[in-house]
C-alpha positions as CSV (number, residue, x, y, z in Angstrom):
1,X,-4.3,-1.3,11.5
2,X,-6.8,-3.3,10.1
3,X,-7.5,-7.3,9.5
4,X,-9.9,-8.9,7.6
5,X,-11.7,-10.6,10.1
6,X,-12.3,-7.5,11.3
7,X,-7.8,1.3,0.3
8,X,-3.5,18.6,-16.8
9,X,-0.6,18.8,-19.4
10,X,2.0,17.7,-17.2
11,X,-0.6,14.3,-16.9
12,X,-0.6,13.9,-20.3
13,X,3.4,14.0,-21.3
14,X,3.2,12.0,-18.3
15,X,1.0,9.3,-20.0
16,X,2.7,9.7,-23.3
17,X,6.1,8.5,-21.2
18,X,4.5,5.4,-20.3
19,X,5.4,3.3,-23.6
20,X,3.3,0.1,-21.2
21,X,0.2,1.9,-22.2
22,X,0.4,2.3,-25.6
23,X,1.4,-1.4,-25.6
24,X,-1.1,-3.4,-23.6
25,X,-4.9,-1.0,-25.0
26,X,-5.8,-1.1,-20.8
27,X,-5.6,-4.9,-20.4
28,X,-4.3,-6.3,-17.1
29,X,-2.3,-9.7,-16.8
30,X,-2.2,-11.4,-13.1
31,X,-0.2,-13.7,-11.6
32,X,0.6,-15.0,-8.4
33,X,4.4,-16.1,-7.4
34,X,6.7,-16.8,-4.3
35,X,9.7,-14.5,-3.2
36,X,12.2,-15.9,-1.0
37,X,13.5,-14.0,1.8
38,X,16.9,-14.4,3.2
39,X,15.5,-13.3,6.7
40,X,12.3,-14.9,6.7
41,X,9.0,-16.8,5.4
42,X,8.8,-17.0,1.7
43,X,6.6,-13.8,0.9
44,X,3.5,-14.1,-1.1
45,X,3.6,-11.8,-4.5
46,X,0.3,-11.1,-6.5
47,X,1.7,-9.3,-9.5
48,X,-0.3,-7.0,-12.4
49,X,0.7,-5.7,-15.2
50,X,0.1,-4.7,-18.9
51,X,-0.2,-7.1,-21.7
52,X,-2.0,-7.6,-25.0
53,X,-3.8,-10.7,-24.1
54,X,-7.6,-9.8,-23.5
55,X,-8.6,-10.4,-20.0
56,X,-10.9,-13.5,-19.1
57,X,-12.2,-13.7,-15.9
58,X,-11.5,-12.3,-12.1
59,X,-9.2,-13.3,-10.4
60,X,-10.1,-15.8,-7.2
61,X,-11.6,-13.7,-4.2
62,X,-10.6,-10.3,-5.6
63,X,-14.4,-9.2,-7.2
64,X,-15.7,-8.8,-10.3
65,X,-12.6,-7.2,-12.4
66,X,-11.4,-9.4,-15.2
67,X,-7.2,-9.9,-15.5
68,X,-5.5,-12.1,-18.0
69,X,-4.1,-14.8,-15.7
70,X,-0.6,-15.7,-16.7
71,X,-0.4,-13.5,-19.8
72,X,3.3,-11.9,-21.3
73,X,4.2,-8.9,-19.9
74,X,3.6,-6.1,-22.6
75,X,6.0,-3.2,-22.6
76,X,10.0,-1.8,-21.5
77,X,11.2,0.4,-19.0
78,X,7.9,0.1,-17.1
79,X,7.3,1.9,-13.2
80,X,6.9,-0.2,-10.7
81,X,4.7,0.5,-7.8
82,X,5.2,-2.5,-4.5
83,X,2.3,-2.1,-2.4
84,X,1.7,-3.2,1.5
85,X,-1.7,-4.2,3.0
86,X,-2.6,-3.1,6.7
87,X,-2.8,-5.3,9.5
88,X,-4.1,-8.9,9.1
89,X,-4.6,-8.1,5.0
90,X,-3.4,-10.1,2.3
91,X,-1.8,-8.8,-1.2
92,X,-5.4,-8.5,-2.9
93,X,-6.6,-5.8,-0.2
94,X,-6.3,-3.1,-3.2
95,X,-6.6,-5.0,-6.0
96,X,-8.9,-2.5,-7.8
97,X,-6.0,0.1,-7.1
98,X,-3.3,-2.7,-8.8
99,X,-5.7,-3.0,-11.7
100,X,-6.3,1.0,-12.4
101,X,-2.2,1.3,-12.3
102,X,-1.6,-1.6,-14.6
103,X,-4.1,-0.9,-17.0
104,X,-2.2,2.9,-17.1
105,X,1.5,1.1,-17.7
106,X,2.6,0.2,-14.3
107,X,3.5,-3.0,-12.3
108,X,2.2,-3.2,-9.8
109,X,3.4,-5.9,-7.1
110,X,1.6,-6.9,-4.0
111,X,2.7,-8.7,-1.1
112,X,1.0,-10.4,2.0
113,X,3.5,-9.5,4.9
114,X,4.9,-12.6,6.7
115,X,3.9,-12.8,10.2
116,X,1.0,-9.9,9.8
117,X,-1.5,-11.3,7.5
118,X,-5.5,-13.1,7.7
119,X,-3.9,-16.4,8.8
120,X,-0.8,-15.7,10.7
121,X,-0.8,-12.7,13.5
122,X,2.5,-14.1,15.2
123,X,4.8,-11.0,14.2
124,X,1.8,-8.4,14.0
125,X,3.6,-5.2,15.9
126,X,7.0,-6.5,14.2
127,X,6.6,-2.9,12.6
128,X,10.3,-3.0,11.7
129,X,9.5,-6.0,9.9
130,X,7.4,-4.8,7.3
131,X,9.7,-1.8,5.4
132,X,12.4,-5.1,5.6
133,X,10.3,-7.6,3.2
134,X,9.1,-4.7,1.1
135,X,12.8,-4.1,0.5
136,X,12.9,-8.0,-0.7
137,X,10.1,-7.4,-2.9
138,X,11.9,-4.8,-4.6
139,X,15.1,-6.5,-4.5
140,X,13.2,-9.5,-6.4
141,X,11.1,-7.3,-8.8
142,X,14.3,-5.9,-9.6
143,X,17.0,-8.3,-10.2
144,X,15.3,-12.3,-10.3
145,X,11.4,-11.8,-11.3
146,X,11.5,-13.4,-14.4
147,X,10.3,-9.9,-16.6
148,X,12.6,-7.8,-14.3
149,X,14.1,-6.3,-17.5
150,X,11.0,-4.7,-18.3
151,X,11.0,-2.8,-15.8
152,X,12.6,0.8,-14.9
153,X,14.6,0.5,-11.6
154,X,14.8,4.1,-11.4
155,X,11.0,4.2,-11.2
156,X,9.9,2.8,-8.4
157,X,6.9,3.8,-6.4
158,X,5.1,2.3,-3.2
159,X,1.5,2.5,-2.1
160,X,0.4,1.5,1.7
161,X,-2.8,1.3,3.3
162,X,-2.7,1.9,7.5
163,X,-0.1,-1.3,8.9
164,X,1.0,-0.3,5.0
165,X,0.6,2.7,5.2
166,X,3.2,3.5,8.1
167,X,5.1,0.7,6.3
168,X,5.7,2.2,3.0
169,X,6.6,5.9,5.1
170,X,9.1,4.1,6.7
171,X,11.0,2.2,3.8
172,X,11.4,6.4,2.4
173,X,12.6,7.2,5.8
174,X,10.5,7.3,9.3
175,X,11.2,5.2,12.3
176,X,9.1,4.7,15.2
177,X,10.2,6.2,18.7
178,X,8.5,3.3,20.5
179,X,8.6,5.0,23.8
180,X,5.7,7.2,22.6
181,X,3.7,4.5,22.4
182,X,3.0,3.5,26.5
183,X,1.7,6.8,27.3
184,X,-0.4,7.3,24.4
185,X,-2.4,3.2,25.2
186,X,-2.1,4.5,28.9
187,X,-4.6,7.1,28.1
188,X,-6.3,5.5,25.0
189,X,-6.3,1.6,25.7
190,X,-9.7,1.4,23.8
191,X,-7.9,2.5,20.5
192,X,-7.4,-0.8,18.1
193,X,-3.7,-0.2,17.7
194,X,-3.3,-0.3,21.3
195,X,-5.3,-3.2,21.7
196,X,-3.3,-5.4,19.2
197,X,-0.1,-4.5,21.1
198,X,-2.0,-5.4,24.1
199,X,-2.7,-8.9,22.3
200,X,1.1,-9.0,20.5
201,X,3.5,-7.1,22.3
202,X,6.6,-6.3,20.9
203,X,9.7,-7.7,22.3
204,X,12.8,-6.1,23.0
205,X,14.7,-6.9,19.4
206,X,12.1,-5.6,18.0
207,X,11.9,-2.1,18.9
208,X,16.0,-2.1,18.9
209,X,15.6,-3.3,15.1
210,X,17.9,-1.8,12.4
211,X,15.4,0.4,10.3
212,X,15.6,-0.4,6.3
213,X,15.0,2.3,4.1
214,X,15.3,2.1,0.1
215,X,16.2,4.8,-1.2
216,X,14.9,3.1,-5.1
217,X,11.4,4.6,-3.5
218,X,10.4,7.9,-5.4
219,X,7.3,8.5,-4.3
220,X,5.2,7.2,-1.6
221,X,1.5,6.9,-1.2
222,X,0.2,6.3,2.3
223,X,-3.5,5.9,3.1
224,X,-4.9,6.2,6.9
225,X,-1.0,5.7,8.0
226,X,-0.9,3.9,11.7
227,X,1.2,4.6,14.5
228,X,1.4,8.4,13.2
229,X,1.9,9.7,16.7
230,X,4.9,7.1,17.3
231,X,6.5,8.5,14.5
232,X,9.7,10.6,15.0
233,X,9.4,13.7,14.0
234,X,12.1,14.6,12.3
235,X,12.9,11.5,10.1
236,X,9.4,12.3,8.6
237,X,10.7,15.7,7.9
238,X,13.7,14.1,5.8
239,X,11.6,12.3,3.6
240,X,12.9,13.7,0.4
241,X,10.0,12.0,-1.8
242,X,6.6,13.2,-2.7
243,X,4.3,12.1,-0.9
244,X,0.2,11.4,-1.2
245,X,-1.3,11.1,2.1
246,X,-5.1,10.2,2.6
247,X,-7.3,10.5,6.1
248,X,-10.6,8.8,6.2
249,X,-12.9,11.7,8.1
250,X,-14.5,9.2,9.7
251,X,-11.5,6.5,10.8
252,X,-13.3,4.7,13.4
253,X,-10.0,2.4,13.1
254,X,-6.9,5.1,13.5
255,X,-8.9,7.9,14.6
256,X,-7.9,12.1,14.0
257,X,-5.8,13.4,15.2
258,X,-3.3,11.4,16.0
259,X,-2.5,9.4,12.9
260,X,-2.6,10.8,9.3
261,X,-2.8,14.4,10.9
262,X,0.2,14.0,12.6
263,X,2.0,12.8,9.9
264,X,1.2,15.6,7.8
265,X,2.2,18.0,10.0
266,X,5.4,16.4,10.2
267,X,5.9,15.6,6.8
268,X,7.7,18.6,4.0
269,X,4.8,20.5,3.2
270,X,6.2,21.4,-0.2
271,X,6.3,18.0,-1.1
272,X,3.1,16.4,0.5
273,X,-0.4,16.2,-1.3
274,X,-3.0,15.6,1.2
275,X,-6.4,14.0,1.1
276,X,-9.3,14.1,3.9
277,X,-12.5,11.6,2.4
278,X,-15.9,13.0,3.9
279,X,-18.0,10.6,5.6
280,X,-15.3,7.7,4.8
281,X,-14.4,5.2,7.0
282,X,-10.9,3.3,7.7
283,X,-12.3,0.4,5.7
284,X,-13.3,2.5,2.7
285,X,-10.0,2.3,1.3
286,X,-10.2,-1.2,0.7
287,X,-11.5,-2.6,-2.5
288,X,-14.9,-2.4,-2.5
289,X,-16.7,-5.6,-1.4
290,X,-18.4,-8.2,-3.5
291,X,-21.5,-10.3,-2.1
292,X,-18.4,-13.3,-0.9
293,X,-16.5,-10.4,0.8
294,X,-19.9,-8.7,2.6
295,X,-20.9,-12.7,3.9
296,X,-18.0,-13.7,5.2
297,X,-15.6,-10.4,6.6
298,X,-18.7,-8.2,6.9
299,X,-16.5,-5.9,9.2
300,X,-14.9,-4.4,6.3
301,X,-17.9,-3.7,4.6
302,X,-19.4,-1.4,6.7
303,X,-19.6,1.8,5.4
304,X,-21.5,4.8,6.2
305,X,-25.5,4.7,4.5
306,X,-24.4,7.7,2.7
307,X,-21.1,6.9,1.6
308,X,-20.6,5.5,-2.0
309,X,-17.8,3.1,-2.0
310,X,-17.1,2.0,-5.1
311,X,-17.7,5.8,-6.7
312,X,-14.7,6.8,-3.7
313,X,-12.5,4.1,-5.2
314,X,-13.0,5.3,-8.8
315,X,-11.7,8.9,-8.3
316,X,-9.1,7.5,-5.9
317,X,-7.8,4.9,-8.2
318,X,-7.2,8.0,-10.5
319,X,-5.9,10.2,-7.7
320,X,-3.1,7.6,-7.1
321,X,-2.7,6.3,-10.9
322,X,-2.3,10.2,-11.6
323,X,-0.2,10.9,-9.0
324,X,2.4,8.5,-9.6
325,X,2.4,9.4,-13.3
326,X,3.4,12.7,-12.2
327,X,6.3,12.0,-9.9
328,X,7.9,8.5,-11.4
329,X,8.1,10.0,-14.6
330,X,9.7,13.4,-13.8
331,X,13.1,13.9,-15.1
């Protein structure tokens, strides 16, 4: 639960399915937009996607990758993919991971959570909260975005990285039994998630909060989950979408076994591709970090002396473009 002051012929038909490709050559349009919610805050949308227009320039605070700011959407009957940061994270946490699925046909849409996010930490254990606005965000993408007709509602995919990460495994299904939680920060106080409930407790709406589950989700990938223990068992098991799940080896964050390894264990194994990183660390799923990033949140940078970062994130962004080329566009 992270913040920033502290991410082979059934491939190809798969690719040849995605008419986005074919259309935008591999460049990436970016934009950034607003998305009211009924219940809440305006949320926050950073939005790529295929186009033709050649790319220009990075876009502000998200490294070196160029995007094509503004440009036309390129493409019908695209996948989208929402994706959720982890705690204290903004929408351009994985931005390198947005990029690798646009530039492979999807959309990919970001949000920063309301209430959990770099500025705002007021609604930070609201973990009901979260699978709630990324239903808005799909409910937008969907229906009012202004390309919505592009895309292919019945292709829809969500990534999550640890806050996200439980978030997008509970918008397919899990709920949190809360009263796991008090023993297990009785006998591990020291672990971050217990210190941030320590810091923002819930209240009692909260944990008696109506879980929301879209059932628009077909496949889920979750990276270094939170709260796995807290989870209830068997509405993991009833998650009827594939799943990618990813552990850091070396999750100094959300540490083994009580997060990702629990939910694997709890999760259908026909259906579950799982992932352990050597030598990674919970930060190592971020983008990785330009010189701005390693000045100013050096936390996040941190990764082991042996560990390559941005070599992870280039076989991971394939992992995860890959993988949801094989399960949105299944019949």
């Amino acid at each position: 639960m992270p913040r920033p002051f502290l991410l082979l012929a059934l491939a190809a038909l798969a690719c040849l399915a995605l008419p986005a490709a074919r259309a935008s050559a591999g460049e990436v349009g970016f934009r950034v937009i607003s998305v009211p919610d009924p219940q809440g805050q305006p949320l926050e949308v950073g939005i790529w996607y295929p186009t033709d227009v050649a790319a220009t320039a990075p876009a502000r605070g998200m490294g070196d990758l160029p995007v094509a700011a503004v440009a036309p959407v390129a493409g019908q009957r695209l996948p989208l993919v929402v994706m959720s940061h982890g705690n204290g994270g903004w929408f351009g946490g994985h931005y390198d991971t947005a990029i690798a699925l646009a530039k492979a046909g999807f959309v990919a849409a970001a949000l920063t959570h309301a209430g959990d996010n770099y500025r705002d930490q007021s609604h930070a254990t609201d973990m009901a909260d979260r699978p709630r606005q990324l239903h808005v965000l799909i409910d937008y993408m969907l229906a009012d975005w202004s390309d919505h007709a592009r895309l292919d509602p019945a292709k829809v995919g969500a990534f999550g990285f640890s806050s996200g990460g439980f978030t997008v495994l509970a918008a397919a299904g899990g709920e949190l039994d809360f009263s796991r939680i008090p023993a297990h920060c009785r006998d591990y106080p020291q672990h971050y998630d217990c210190q941030l409930i320590a810091r923002v407790p819930t209240t009692s709406a909260q944990r008696a909060a109506v879980w929301t589950h879209d059932a628009r989700i077909r496949a889920v990938v979750s990276a270094a989950p939170a709260l796995g223990y807290a989870f209830k068992p068997q509405t993991l098991a009833g998650i009827a979408v594939p799943v990618q799940l990813w552990r850091a080896a070396d999750d100094e964050i959300l540490p083994d076994p009580f997060h990702a390894t629990t939910v694997r264990a709890a999760l259908p194994a026909a259906t579950t591709e799982f992932h352990v990183v050597p030598k990674a660390g919970h930060f190592d799923f971020l983008a990785p970090c330009d010189d701005f990033t390693r000045k100013n949140v050096p936390a996040i940078c941190k990764s082991a002396p042996d560990f390559d970062r941005a070599a992870f994130h280039r076989d991971f962004d394939k992992a995860v473009v890959d993988f949801f080329q094989r399960t949105l566009q299944r019949p």
